[in-house]
Biopython code that builds the backbone (N, CA, C, O; Angstrom):
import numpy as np
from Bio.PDB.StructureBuilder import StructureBuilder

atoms = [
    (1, "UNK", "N", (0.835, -1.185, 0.000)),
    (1, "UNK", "CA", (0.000, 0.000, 0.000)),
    (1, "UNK", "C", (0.878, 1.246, 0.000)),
    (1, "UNK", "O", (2.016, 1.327, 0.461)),
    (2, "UNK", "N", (0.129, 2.253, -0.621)),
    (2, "UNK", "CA", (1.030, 3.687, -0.835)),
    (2, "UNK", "C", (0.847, 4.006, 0.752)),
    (2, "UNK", "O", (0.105, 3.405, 1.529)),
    (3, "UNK", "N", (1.785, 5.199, 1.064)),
    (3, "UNK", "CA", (2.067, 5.826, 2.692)),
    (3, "UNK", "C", (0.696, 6.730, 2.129)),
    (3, "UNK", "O", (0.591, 7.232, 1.010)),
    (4, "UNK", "N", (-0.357, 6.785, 3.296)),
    (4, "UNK", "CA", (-1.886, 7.525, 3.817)),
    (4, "UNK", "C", (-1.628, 9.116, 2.954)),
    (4, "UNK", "O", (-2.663, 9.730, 2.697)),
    (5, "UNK", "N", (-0.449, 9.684, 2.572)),
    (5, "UNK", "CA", (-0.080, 10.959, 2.027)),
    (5, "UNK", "C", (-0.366, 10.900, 0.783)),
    (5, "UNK", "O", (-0.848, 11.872, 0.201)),
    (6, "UNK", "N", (-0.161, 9.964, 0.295)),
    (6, "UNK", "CA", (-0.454, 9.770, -1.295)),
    (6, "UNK", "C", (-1.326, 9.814, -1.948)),
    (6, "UNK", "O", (-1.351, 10.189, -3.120)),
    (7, "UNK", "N", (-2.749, 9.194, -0.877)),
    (7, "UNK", "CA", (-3.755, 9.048, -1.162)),
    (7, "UNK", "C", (-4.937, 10.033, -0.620)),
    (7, "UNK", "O", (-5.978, 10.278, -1.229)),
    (8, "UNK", "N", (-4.609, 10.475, 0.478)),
    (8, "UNK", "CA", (-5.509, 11.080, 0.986)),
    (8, "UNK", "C", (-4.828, 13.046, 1.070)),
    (8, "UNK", "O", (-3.918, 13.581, 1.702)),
    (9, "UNK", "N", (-5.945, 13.596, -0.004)),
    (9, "UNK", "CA", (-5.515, 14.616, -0.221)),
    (9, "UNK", "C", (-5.591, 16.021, 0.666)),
    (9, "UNK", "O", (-4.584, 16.674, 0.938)),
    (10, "UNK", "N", (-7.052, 16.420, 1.111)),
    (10, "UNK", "CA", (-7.150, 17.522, 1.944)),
    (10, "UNK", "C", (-8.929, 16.879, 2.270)),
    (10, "UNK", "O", (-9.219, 16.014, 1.444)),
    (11, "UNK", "N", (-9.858, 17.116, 3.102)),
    (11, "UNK", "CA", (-10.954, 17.343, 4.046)),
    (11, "UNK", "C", (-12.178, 18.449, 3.206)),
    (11, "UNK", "O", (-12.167, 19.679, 3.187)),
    (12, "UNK", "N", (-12.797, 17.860, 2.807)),
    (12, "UNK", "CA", (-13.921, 18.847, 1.933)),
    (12, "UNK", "C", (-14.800, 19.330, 2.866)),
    (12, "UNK", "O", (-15.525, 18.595, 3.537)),
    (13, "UNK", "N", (-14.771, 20.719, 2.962)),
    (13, "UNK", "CA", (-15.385, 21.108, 4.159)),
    (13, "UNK", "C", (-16.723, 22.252, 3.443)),
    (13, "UNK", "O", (-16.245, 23.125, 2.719)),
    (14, "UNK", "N", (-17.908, 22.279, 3.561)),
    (14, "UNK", "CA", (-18.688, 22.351, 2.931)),
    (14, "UNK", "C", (-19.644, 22.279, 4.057)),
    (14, "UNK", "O", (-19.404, 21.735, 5.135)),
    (15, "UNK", "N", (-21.152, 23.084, 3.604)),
    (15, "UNK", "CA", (-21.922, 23.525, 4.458)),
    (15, "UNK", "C", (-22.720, 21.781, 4.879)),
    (15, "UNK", "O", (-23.002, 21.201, 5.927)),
    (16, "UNK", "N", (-22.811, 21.535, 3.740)),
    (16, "UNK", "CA", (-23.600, 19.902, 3.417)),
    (16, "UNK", "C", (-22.394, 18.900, 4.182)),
    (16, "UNK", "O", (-22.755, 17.984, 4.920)),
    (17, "UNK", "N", (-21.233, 19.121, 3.975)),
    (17, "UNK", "CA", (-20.348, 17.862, 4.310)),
    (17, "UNK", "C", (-20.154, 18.468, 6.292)),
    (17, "UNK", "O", (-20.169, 17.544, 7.105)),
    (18, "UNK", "N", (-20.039, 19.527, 6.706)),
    (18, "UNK", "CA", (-20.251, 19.866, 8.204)),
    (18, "UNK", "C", (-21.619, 19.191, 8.655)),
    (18, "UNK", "O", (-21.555, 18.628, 9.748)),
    (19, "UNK", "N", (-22.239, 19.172, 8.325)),
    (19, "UNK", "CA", (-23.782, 19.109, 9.017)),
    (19, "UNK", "C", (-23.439, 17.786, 8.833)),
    (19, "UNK", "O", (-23.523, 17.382, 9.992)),
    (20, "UNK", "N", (-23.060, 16.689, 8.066)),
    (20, "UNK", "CA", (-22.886, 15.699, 8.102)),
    (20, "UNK", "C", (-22.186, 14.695, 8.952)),
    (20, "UNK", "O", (-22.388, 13.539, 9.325)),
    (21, "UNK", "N", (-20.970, 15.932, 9.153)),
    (21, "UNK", "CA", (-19.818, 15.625, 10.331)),
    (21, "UNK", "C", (-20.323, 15.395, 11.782)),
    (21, "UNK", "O", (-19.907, 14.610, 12.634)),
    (22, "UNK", "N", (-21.933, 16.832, 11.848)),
    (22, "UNK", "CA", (-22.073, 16.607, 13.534)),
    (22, "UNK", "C", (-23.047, 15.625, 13.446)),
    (22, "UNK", "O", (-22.937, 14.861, 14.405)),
    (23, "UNK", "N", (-23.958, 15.319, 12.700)),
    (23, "UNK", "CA", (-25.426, 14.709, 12.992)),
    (23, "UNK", "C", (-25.205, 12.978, 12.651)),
    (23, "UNK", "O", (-25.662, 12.040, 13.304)),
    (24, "UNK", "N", (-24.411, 12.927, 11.499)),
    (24, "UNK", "CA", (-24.407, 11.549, 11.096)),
    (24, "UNK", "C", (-23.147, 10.866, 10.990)),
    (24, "UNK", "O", (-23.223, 9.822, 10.341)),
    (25, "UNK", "N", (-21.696, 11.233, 11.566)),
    (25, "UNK", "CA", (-20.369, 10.322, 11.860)),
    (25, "UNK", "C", (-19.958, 10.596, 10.081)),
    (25, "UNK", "O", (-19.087, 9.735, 9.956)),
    (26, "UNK", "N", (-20.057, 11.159, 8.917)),
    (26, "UNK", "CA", (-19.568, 11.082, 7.829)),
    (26, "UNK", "C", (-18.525, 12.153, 6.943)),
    (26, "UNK", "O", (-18.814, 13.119, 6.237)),
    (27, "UNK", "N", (-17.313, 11.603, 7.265)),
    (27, "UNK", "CA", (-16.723, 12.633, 6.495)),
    (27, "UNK", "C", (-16.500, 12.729, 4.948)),
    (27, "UNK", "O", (-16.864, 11.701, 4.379)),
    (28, "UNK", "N", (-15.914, 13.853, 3.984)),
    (28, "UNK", "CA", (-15.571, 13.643, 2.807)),
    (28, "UNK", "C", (-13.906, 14.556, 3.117)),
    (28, "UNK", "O", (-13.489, 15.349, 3.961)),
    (29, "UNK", "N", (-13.180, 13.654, 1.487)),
    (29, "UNK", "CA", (-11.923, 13.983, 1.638)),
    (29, "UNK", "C", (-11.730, 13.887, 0.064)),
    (29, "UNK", "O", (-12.438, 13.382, -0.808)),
    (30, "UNK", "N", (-10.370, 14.632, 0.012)),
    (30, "UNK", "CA", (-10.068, 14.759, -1.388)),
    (30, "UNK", "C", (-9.516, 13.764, -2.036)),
    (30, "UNK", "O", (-8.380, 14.040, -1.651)),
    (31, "UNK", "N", (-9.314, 12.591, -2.870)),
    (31, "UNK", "CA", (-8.616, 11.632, -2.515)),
    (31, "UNK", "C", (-7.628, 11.682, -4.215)),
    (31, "UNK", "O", (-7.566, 12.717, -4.879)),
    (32, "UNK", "N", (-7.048, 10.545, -4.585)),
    (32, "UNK", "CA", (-5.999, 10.291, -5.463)),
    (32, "UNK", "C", (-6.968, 9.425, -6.629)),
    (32, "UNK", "O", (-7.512, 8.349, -6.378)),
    (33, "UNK", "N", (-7.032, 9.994, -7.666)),
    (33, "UNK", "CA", (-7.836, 9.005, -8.774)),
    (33, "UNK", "C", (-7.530, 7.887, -8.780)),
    (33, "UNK", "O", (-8.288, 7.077, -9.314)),
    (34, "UNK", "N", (-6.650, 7.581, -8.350)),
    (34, "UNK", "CA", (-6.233, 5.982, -8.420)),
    (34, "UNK", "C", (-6.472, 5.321, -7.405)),
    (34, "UNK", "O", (-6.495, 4.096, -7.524)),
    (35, "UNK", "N", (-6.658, 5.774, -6.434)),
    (35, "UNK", "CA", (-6.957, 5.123, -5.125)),
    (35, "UNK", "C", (-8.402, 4.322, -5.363)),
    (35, "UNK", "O", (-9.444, 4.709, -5.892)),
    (36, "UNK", "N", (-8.065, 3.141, -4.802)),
    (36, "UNK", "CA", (-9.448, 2.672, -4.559)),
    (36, "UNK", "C", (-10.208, 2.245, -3.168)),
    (36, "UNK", "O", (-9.695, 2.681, -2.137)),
    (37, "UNK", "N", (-11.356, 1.451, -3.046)),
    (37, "UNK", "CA", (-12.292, 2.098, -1.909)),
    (37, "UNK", "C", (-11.089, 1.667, -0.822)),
    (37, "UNK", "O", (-10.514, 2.463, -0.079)),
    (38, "UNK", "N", (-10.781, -0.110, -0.916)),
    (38, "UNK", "CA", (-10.134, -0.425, 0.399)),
    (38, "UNK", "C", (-8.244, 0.149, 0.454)),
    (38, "UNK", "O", (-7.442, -0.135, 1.343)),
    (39, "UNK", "N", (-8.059, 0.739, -0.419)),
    (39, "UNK", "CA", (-6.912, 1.512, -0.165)),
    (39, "UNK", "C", (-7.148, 3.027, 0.782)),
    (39, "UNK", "O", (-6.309, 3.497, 1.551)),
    (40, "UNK", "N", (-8.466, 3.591, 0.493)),
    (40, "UNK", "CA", (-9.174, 4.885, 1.130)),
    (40, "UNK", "C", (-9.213, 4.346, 2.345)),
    (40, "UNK", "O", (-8.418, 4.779, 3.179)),
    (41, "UNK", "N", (-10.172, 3.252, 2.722)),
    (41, "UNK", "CA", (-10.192, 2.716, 3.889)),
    (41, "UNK", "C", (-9.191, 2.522, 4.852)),
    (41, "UNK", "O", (-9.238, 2.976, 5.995)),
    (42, "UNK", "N", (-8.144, 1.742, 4.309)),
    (42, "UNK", "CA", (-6.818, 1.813, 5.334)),
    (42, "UNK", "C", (-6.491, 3.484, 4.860)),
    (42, "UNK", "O", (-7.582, 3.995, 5.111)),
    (43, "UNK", "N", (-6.161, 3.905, 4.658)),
    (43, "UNK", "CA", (-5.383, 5.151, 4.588)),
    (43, "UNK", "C", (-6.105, 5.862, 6.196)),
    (43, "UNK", "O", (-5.560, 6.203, 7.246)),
    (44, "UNK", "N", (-7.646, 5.863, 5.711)),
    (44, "UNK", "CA", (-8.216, 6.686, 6.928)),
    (44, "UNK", "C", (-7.591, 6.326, 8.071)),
    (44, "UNK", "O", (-7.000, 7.207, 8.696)),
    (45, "UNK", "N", (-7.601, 4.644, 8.682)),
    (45, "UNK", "CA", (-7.785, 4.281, 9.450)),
    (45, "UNK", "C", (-6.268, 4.554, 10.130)),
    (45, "UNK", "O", (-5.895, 4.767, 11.283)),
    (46, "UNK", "N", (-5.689, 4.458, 9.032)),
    (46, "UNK", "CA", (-4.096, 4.416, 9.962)),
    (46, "UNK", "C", (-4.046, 5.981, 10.043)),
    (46, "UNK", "O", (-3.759, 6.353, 11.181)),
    (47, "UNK", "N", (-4.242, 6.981, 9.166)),
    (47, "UNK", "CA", (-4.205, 8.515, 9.163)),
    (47, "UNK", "C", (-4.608, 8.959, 10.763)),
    (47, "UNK", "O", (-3.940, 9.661, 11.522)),
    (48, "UNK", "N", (-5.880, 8.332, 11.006)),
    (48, "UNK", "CA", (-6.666, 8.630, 11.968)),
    (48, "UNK", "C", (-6.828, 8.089, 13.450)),
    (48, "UNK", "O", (-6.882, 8.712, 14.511)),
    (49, "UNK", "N", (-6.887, 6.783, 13.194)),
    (49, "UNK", "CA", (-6.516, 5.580, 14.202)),
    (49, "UNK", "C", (-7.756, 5.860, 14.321)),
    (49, "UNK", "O", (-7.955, 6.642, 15.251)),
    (50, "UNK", "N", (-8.827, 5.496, 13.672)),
    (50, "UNK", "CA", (-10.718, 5.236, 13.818)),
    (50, "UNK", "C", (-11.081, 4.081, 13.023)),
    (50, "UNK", "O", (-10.526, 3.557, 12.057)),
    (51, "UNK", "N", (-11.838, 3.885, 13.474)),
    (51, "UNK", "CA", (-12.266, 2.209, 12.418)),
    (51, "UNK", "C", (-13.511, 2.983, 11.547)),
    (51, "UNK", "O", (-14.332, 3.768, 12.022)),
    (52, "UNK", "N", (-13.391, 2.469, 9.948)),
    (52, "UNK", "CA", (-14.454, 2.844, 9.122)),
    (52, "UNK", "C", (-15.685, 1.848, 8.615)),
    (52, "UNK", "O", (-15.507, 0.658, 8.357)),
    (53, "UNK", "N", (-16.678, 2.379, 8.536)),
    (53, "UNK", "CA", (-17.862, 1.055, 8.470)),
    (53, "UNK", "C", (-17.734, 1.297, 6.793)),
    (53, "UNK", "O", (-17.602, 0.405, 5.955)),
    (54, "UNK", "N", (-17.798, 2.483, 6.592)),
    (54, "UNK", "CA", (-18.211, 2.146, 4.804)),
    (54, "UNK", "C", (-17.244, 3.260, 3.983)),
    (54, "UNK", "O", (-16.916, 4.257, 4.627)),
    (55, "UNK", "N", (-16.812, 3.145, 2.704)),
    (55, "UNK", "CA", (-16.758, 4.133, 1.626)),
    (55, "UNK", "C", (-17.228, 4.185, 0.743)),
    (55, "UNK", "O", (-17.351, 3.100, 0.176)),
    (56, "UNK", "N", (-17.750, 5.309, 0.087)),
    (56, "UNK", "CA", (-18.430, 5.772, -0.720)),
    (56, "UNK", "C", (-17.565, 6.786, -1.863)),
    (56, "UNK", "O", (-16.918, 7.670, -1.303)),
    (57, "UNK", "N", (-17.456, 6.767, -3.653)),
    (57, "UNK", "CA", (-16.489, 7.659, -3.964)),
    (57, "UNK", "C", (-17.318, 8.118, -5.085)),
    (57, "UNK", "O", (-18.463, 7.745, -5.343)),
    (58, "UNK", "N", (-16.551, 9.030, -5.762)),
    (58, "UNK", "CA", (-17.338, 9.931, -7.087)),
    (58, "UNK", "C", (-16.646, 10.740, -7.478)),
    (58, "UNK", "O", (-16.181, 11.522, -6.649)),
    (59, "UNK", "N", (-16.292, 10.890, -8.887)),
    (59, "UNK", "CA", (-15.739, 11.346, -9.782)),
    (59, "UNK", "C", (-16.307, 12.948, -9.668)),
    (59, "UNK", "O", (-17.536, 13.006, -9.641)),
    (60, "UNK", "N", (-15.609, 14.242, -9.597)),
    (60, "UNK", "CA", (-16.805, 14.973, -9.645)),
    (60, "UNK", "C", (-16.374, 15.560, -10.982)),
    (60, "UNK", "O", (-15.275, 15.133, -11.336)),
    (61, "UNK", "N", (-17.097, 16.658, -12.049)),
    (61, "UNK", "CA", (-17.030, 16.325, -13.089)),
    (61, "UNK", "C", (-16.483, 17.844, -13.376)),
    (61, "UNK", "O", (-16.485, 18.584, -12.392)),
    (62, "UNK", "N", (-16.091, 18.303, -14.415)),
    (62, "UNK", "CA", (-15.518, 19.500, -14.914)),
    (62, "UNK", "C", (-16.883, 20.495, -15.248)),
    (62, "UNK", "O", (-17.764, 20.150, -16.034)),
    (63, "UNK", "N", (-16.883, 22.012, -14.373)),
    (63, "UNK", "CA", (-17.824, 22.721, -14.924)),
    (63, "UNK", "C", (-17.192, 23.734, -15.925)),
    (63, "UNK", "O", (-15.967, 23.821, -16.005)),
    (64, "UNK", "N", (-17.925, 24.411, -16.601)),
    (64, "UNK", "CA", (-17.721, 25.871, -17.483)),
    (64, "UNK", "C", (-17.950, 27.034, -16.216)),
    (64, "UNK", "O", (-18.962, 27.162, -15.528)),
    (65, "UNK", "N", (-16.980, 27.642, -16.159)),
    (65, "UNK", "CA", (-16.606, 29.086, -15.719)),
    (65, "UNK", "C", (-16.399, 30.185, -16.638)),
    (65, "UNK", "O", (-16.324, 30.049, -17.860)),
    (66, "UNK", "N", (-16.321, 31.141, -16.088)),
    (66, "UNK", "CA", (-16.016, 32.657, -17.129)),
    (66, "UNK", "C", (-15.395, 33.353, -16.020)),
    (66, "UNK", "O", (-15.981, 33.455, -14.942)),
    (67, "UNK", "N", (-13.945, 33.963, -16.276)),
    (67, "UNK", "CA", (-13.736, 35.111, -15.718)),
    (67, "UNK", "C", (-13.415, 36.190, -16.914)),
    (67, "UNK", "O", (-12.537, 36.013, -17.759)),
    (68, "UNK", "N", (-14.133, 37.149, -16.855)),
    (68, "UNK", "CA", (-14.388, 38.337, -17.956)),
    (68, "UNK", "C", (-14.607, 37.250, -19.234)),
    (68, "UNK", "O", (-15.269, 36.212, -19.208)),
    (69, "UNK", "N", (-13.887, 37.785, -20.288)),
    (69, "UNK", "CA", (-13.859, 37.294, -21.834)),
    (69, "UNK", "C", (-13.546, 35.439, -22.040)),
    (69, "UNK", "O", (-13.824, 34.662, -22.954)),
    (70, "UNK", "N", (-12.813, 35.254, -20.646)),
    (70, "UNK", "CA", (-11.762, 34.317, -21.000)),
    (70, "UNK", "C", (-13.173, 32.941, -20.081)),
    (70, "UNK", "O", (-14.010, 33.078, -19.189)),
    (71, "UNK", "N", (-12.839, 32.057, -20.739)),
    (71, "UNK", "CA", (-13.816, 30.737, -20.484)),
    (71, "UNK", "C", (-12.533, 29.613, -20.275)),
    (71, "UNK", "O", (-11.421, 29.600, -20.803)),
    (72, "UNK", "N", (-13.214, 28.589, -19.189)),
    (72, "UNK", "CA", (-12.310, 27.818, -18.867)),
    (72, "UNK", "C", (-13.388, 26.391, -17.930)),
    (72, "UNK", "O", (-14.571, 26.445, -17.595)),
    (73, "UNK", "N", (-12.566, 25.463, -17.784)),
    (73, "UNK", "CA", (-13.514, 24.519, -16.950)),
    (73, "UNK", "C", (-12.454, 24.177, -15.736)),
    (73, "UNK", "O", (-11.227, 24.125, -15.830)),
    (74, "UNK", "N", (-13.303, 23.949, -14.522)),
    (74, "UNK", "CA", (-12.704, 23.676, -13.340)),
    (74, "UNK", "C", (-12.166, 22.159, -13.496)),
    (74, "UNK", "O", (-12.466, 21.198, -14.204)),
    (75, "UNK", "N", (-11.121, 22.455, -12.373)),
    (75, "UNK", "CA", (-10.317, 21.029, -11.934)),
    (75, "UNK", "C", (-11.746, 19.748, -11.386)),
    (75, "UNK", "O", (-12.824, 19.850, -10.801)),
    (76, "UNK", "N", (-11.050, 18.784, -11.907)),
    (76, "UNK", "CA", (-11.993, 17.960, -11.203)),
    (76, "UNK", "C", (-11.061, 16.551, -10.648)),
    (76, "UNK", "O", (-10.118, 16.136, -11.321)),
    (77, "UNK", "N", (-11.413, 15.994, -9.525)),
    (77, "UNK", "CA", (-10.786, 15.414, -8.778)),
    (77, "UNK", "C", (-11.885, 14.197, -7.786)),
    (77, "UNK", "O", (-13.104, 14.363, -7.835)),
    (78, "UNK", "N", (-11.592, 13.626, -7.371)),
    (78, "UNK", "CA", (-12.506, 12.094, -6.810)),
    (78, "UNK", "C", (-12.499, 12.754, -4.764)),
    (78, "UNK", "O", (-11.815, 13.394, -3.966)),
    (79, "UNK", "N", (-13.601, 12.102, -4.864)),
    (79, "UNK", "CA", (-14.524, 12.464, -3.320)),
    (79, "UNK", "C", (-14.308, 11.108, -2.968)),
    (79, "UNK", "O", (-14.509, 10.130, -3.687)),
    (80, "UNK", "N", (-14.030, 11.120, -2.209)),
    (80, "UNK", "CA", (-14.502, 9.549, -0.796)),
    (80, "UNK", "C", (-15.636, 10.298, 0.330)),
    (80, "UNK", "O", (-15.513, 11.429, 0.801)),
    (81, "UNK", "N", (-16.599, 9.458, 0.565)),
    (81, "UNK", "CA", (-17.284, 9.952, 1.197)),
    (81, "UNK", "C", (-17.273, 8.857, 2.432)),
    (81, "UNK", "O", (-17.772, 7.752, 2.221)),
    (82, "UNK", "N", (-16.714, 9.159, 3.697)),
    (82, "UNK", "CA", (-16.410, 7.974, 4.748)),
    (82, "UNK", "C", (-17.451, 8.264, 5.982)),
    (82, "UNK", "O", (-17.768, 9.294, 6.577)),
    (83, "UNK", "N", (-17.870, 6.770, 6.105)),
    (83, "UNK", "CA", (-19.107, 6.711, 7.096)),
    (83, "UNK", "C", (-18.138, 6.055, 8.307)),
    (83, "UNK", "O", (-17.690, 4.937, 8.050)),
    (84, "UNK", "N", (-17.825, 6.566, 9.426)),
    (84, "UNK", "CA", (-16.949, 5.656, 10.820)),
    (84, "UNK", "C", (-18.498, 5.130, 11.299)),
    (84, "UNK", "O", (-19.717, 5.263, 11.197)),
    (85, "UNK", "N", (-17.238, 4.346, 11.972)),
    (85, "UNK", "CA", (-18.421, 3.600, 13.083)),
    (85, "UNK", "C", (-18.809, 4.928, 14.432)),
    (85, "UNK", "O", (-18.173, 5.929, 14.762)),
    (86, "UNK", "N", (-20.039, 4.386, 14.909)),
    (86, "UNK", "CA", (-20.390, 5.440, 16.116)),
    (86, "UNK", "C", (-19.320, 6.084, 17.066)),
    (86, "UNK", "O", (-19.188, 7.221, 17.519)),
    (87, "UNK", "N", (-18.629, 4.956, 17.189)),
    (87, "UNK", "CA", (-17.331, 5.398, 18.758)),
    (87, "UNK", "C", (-16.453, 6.061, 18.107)),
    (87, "UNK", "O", (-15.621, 6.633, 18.811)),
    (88, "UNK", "N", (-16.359, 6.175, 17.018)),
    (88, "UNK", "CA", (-14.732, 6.935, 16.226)),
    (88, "UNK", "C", (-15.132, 8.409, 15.838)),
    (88, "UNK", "O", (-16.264, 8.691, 15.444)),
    (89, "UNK", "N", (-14.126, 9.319, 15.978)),
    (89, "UNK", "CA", (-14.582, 10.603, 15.483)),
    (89, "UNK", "C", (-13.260, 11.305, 14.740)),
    (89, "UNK", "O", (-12.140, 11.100, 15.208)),
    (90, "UNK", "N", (-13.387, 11.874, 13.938)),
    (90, "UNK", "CA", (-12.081, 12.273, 13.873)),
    (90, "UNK", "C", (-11.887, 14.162, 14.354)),
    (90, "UNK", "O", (-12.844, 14.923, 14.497)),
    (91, "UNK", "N", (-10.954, 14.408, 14.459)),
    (91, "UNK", "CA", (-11.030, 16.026, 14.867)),
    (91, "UNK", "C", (-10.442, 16.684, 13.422)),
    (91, "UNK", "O", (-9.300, 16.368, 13.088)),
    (92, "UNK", "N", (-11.264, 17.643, 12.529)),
    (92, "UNK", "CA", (-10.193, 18.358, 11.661)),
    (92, "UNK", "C", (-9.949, 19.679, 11.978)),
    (92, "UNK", "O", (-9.116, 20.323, 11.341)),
]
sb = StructureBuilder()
sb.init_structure("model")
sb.init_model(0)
sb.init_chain("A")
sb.init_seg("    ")
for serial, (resi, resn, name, xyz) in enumerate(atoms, 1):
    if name == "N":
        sb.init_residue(resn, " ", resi, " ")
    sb.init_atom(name, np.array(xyz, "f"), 0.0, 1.0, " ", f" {name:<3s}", serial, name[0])
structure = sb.get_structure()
């Protein structure tokens, strides 16, 4: 397995992904296109030292932007969406 750095990129912090954090144990994170679910899984677990019940991932997709004249499409990059078990929490 790659070292937890490789794969796990930065914490998507978002009005939808907070409310998620306090009410229902689920975080999202930025992750590595190549990564897959049970590579996400250990990464968390050793990153964090929490046990994970599920992952969830998604491609998110390139939009159209405009700044003035000039047109361009955003970066797009893969979501893990991680459900812990009840007793685990993580602090970000």
């Amino acid at each position: 397995m790659k070292d937890y750095t490789d794969i796990i990129y930065s914490p998507v912090i978002t009005e939808k992904s907070a409310q998620k954090m306090q009410n229902e144990n689920v975080y999202t994170f930025k992750v590595a296109k190549s990564a897959t679910k049970t590579q996400i899984k250990k990464a968390i677990e050793n990153a964090f030292g929490v046990s994970v019940k599920s992952v969830n991932t998604l491609n998110t997709k390139p939009k159209k932007r405009r700044v003035g004249r000039y047109t361009g499409m955003t970066k797009t990059y893969k979501k893990a969406i991680v459900t812990l078990d009840s007793d685990s929490k993580i602090e970000l």
